[in-house]
C-alpha positions in Angstrom: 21.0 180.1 181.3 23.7 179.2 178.6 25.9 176.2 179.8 29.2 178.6 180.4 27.0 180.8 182.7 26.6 177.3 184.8 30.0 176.5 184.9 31.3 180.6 185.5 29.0 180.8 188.6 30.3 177.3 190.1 33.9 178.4 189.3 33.0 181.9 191.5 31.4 179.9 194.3 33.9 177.0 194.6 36.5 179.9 195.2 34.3 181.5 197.7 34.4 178.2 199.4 38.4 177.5 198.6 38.6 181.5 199.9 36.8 180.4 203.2 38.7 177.6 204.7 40.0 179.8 207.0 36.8 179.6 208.6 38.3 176.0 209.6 40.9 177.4 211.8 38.6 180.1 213.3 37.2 176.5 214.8 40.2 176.3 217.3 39.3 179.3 218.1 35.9 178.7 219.1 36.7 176.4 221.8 37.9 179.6 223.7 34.0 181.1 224.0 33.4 178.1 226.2 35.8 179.5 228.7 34.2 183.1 228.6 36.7 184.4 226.7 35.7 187.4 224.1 38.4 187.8 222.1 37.2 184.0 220.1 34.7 185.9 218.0 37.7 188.8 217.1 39.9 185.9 216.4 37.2 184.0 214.1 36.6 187.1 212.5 40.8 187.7 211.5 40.5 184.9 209.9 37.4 184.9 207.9 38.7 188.3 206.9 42.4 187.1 205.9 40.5 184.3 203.7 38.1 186.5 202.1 40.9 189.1 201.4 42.6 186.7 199.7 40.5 185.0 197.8 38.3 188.2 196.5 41.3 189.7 196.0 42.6 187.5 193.6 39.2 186.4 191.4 38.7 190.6 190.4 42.0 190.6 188.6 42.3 186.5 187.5 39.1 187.4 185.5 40.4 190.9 184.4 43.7 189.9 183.5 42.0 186.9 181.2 39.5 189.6 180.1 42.3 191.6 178.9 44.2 189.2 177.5 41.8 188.1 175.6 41.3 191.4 174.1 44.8 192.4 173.1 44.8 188.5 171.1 42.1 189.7 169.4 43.6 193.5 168.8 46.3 191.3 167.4 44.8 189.4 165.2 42.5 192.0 163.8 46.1 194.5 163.0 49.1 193.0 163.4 50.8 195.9 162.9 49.5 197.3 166.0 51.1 194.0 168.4 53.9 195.9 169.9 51.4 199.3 171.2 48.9 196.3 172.5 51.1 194.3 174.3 52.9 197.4 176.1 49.8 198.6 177.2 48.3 195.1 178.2 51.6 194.3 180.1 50.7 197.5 182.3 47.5 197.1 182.7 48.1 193.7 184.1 50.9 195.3 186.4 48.6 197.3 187.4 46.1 194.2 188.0 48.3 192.3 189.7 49.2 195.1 192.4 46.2 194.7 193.5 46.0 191.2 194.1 49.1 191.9 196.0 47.6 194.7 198.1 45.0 192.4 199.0 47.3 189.6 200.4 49.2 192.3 202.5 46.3 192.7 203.8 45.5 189.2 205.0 49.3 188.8 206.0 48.8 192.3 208.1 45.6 190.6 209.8 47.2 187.2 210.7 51.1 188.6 211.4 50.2 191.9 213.2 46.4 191.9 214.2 46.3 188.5 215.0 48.8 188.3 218.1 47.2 191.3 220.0 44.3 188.6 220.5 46.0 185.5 221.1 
């Protein structure tokens, strides 16, 4: 493996680590199973899901929105006389990117702000 492959997969698992701290607060959590209550492992399971929605959710664009930059710099460079069609269409394709990092934190503030309290 070339050196850059090395450090690209310990970049995508340290932010699968970062993306599961809430795993941290599910911990709480756990205390309840010792009193018989059920609803722990739902509540563990919010969390590990508002975590991963996050963090997935934002490393699928980061890396397409570099990708893309990178590829209307080089558009650029290679014509540029063609700069101002590149950079409309790379400006909405990242608005585009970016709506779906935002989906995916509504979706973790929609399990921790609306899901969450039915089980606590």
């Amino acid at each position: 493996m070339k050196f850059t492959k090395k450090i690209m997969i310990a970049v995508y698992t340290l932010a699968a680590l970062v993306s599961g701290s809430s795993v941290a607060w599910a911990a709480e959590a756990a205390g309840d199973a010792v009193k018989g209550d059920g609803d722990s492992i739902v509540i563990a399971a919010i969390f590990l899901a508002a975590g991963l929605a996050a963090g997935l959710g934002a490393i699928g664009p980061g890396v397409g929105q570099g990708s893309a930059t990178r590829g209307a710099c080089e558009g650029m460079a290679r014509n540029p006389g063609m700069s101002s069609k590149l950079m409309t269409t790379m400006i909405l394709g990242m608005a585009i990117m970016e709506a779906l990092t935002i989906y995916a934190l509504v979706i973790a503030f929609m399990l921790l702000f609306v899901f969450l309290p039915k089980f606590m």
